[in-house]
N, C-alpha and C positions, 0 to 999 in steps of 0.2 A: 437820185437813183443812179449807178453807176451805168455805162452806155452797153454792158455788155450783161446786167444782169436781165432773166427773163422775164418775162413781161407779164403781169396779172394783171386779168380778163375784169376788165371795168375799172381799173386802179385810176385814171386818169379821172372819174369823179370821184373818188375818195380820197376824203381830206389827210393831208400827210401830219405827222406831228410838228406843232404847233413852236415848239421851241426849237427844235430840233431841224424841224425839214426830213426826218427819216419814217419811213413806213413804220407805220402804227402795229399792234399787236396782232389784231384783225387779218390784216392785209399780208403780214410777215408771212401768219400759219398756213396762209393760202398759197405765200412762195414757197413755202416749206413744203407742202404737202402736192404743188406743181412739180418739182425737182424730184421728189419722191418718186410720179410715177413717171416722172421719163425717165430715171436712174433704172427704175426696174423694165423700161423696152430697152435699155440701152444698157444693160448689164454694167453700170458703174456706178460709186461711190459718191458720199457726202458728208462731208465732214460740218459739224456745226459747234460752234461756240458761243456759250453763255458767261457772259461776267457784269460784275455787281461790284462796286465802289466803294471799298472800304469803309467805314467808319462816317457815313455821306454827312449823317446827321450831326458830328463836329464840326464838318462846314457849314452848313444848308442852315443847322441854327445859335453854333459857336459865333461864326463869322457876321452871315445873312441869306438871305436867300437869294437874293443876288448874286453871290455867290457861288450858291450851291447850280444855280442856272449856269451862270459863265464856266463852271467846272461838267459840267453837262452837256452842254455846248462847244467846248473844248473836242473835249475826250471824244465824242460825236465824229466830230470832223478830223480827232486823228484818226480812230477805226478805220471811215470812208476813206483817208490819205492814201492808210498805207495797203486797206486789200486791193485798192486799185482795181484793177478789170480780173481778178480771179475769185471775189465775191461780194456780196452786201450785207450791210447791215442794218438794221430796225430796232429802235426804241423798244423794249420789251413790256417796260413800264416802272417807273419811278429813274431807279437808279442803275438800271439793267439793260443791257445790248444784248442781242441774239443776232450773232454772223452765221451764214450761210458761206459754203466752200463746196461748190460744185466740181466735181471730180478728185474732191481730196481725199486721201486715206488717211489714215492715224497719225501715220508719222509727221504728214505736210500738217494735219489739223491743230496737233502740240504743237506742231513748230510754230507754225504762225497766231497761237494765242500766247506763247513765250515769249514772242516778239512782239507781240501787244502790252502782252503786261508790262515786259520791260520800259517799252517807250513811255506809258503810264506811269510807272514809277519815276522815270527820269523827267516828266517835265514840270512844269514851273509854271504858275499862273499867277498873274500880279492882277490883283482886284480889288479897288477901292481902299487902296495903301496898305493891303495884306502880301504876302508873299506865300502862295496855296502850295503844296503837293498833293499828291495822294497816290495812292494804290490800287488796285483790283483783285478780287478772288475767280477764276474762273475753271470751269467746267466744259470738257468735251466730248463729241459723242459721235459715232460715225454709223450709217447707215450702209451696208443692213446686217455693218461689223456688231451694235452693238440695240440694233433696234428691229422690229419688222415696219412700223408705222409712223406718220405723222407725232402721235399723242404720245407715242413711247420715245421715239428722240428726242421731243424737246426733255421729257419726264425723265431721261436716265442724264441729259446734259445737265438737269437741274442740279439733283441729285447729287453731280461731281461737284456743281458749284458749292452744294451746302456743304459736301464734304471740304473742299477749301479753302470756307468760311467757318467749320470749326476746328479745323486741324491746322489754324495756327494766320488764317488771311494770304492775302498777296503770295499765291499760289497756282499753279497750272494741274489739276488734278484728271487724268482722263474720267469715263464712266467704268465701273465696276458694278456685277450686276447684285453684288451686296450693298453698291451704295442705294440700287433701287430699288431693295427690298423694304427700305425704310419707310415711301412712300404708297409699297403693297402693303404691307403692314399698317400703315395708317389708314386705309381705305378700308381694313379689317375691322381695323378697333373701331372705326367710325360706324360701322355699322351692328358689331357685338354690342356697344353701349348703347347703342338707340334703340335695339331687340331684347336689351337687358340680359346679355349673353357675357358679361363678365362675372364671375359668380366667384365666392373663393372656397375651397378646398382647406381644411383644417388637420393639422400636423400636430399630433400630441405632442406635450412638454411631461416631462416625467421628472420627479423627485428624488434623488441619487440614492438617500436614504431609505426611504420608506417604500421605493419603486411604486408609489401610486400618480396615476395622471391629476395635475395640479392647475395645467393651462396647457393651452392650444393654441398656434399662431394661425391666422388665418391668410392663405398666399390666392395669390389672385392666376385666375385658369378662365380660358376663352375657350368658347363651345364651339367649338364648328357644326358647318352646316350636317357635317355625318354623321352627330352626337360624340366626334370626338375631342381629346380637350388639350390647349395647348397653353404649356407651360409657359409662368411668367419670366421666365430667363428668355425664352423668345420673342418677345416683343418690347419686353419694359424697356429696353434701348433707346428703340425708334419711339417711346411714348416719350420719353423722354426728350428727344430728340425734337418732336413736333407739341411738345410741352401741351399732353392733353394725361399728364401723370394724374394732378387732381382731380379730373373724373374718373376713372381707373378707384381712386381712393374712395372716392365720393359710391360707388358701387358696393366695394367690399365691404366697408365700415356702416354702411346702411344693412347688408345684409347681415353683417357679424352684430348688429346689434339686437336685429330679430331672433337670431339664431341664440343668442347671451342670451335673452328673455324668457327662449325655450328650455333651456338649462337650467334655470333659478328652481325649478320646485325640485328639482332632480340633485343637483349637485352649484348651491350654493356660494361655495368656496371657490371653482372654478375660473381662471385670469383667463380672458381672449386676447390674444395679441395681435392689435393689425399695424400694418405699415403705415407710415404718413410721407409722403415728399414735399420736398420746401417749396414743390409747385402749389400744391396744398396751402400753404402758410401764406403764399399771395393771393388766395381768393379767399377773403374773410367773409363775404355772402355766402360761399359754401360752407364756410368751418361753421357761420351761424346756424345752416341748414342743419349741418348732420346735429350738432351739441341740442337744437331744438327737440330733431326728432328724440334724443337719449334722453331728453330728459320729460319727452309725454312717455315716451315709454317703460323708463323709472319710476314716477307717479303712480303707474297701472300697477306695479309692481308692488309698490306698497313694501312693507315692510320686510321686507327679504334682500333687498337694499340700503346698506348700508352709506357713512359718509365716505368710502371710501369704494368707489366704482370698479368695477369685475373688469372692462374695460381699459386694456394698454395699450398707451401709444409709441408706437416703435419707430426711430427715427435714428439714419444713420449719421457720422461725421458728416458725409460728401453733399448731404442735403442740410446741416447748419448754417447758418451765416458767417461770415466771420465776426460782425457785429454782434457779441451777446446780450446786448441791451434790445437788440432789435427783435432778434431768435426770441429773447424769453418775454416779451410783449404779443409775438406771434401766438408762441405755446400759452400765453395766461390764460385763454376761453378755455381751453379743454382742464390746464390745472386748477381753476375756479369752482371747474365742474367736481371736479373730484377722480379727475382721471391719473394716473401715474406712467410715467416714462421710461423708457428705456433704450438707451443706447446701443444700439446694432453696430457690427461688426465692429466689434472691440480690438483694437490690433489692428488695424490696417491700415491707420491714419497717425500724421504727427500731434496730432491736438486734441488726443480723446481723454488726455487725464484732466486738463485745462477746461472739458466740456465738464466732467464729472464734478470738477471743483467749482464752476460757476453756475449750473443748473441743477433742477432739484431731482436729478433723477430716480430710481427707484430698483430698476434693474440693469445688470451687463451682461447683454450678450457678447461671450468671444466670439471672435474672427471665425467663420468656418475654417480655411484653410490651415490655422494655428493647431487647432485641435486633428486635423486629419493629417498634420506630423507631430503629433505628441511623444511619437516614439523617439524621435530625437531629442536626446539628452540637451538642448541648447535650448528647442523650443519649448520643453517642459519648464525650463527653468525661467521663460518669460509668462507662462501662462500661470504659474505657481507667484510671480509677480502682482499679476494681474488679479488670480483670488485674493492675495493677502491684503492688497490697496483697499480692494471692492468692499472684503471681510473687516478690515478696519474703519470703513464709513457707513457700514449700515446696508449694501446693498448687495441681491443676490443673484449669483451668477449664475449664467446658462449657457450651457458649450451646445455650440450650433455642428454639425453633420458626425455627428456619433454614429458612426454604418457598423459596428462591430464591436463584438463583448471586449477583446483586448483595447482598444480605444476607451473604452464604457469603462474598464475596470483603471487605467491610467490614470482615465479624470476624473473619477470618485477617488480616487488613491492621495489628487492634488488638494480635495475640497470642495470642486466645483457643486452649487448647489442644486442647480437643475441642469436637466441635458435634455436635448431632442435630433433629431436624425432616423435615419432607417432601420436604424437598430431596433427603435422605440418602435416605429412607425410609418406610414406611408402619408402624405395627404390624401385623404378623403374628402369628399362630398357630403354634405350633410342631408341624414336621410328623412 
């Protein structure tokens, strides 16, 4: 412990970290949340920094572990070097430090995790005839700049670190309180899924030709506690983010398939469209779950089921693999089943013809944004591209946010074979 940091009340029997020698998690929160209230008798500042070591697990099990220790140990006792008597630091846990910066404000708290990272980057550890570097991500946050409490400064210092860690590594990012909404947001969803409060809201698909509804996508909508409902653009991010998408999926596609079942004696012919994410495609215990439930409730269905499932799964570029042997080993339970495919946002990626020539897709959805500049003579002429490919291999397209007849009348004009948008419709709730 540095001679000048302050003193937590019983620290002297609690055991320090073990590798380390620095205050434990436990003991850190309680320095943390010391400083806190004598920052507020004492009307100043606290600055705190969280960083997390690159890529730990190419040393820790590239190397050894041995290694991953003596780089742990290192770093350790640079931190201690260099805050010296203007703050401490503590083991956070694994591969993680949490400094403390008693009287610092923003500018001191970057500066002095800049000068951390830097040193971190520059040094060099020789272990067991290796030659180590490494780097750090780190995250700042200053009290009661950018927090009221204990729980909320570590949580918004996190916050910056993750943002750090995925906006590129080996970075100084302060707190943003958008970066900590990610973490409010997951507290949300954590509890909408567990109250079965993720429900989805169904968007007619309309057929250019004939203007009858033909299929519906199903988009996923959070109930709040006021009965009001919050759209998947606001959270799918941070689900993504804290990669809890597959249950999100696991929700909608459980309930669009109840919802498909209520349809069948009504309107037959009817496609549902739900989304999948490639978080989805790494839990094959869930893909087992939902395909078991479609198919008792296919059975039930009896003969109004065909081999050919009402059931589409919509998957965009940014959640494929690059591996297509891998992707279409993922996708084979639901193609087995008798489910068909479609590719989401068509045009927004460099690899979406290359996806359509190696998978067995079924349908193309354009790009929203493509189609909501149709009026330009440039982009019409790539989306007149895109029918003619689609039109040439057998598969039928759907232009995505058609808000208005002169759009509606463009992309009928191009071919497009289905469309949906505001024009058509709103998402609803199913009644």
């Amino acid at each position: 412990m540095n001679k000048s940091a302050p003193a937590i009340p019983g620290a002297s029997a609690r055991p320090l970290d073990l590798l380390t020698g620095l205050e434990t998690r436990a003991t850190f929160r309680e320095l943390i949340e010391s400083e806190i209230s004598d920052s507020r008798q004492g009307n100043r500042q606290i600055g705190l920094i969280m960083l997390d070591l690159d890529r730990f697990k190419v040393i820790n099990y590239g190397y050894s572990e041995r290694c991953g220790d003596l780089l742990i140990q290192n770093v350790s006792a640079l931190i201690s070097r260099m805050l010296g008597e203007n703050g401490q630091v503590g083991r956070w846990g694994g591969q993680e430090f949490l400094c403390i910066l008693p009287g610092a404000g923003r500018e001191a708290t970057d500066n002095a995790a800049e000068r951390l990272r830097q040193a971190i980057e520059s040094m060099t550890l020789m272990a067991d005839g290796y030659e180590i570097h490494a780097s750090a991500s780190f995250g700042t946050a200053c009290f009661p700049e950018d927090a009221g409490d204990a729980a909320q400064l570590i949580a918004a210092c996190g916050a910056a670190m993750y943002q750090a860690k995925n906006s590129g590594r080996n970075r100084v990012i302060h707190a943003d309180p958008l970066h900590g909404q990610v973490f409010g947001l997951g507290k949300l969803l954590d509890s909408a899924l567990r109250e079965h409060r993720v429900i989805p809201a169904y968007q007619p698909i309309v057929d250019m030709n004939s203007g009858s509804i033909v299929a519906e996508e199903a988009l996923a909508r959070v109930v709040n506690a006021d009965k009001s409902l919050l759209a998947a653009e606001c959270f799918i991010e941070a689900a993504r983010q804290l990669q809890v998408t597959y249950q999100i999926d696991r929700a909608i596609i459980t309930s669009t398939i109840d919802h498909c079942v209520q349809q069948l004696s009504t309107n037959p012919q009817m496609a549902h469209f739900v989304n999948i994410s490639g978080n989805l495609l790494h839990h094959p215990k869930v893909v087992s779950e939902i395909l078991d439930l479609a198919r008792s409730r296919c059975l039930a269905c009896g003969d109004l089921i065909g081999a050919t499932k009402p059931l589409v799964i919509e998957i965009t570029e940014r959640e494929l693999l690059h591996d297509l042997d891998a992707t279409r080993n993922m996708l084979r339970p639901f193609l087995d089943f008798g489910l068909r495919l479609a590719l989401d946002d068509f045009g927004s990626g460099y690899s979406s013809f290359k996806y359509l020539a190696d998978l067995p897709f079924s349908f193309v959805k354009i790009e929203g944004t493509l189609i909501q500049r149709i009026r330009e003579k440039r982009v019409r002429t790539i989306v007149q591209g895109i029918q003619k490919a689609a039109s040439d291999l057998g598969l039928i397209t759907v232009a995505e946010f058609v808000e208005s007849e002169e759009v509606a009348t463009l992309v009928h004009a191009i071919g497009v074979d289905w469309a949906q948008g505001y024009y058509y419709g709103l998402p609803e709730l199913a009644t």
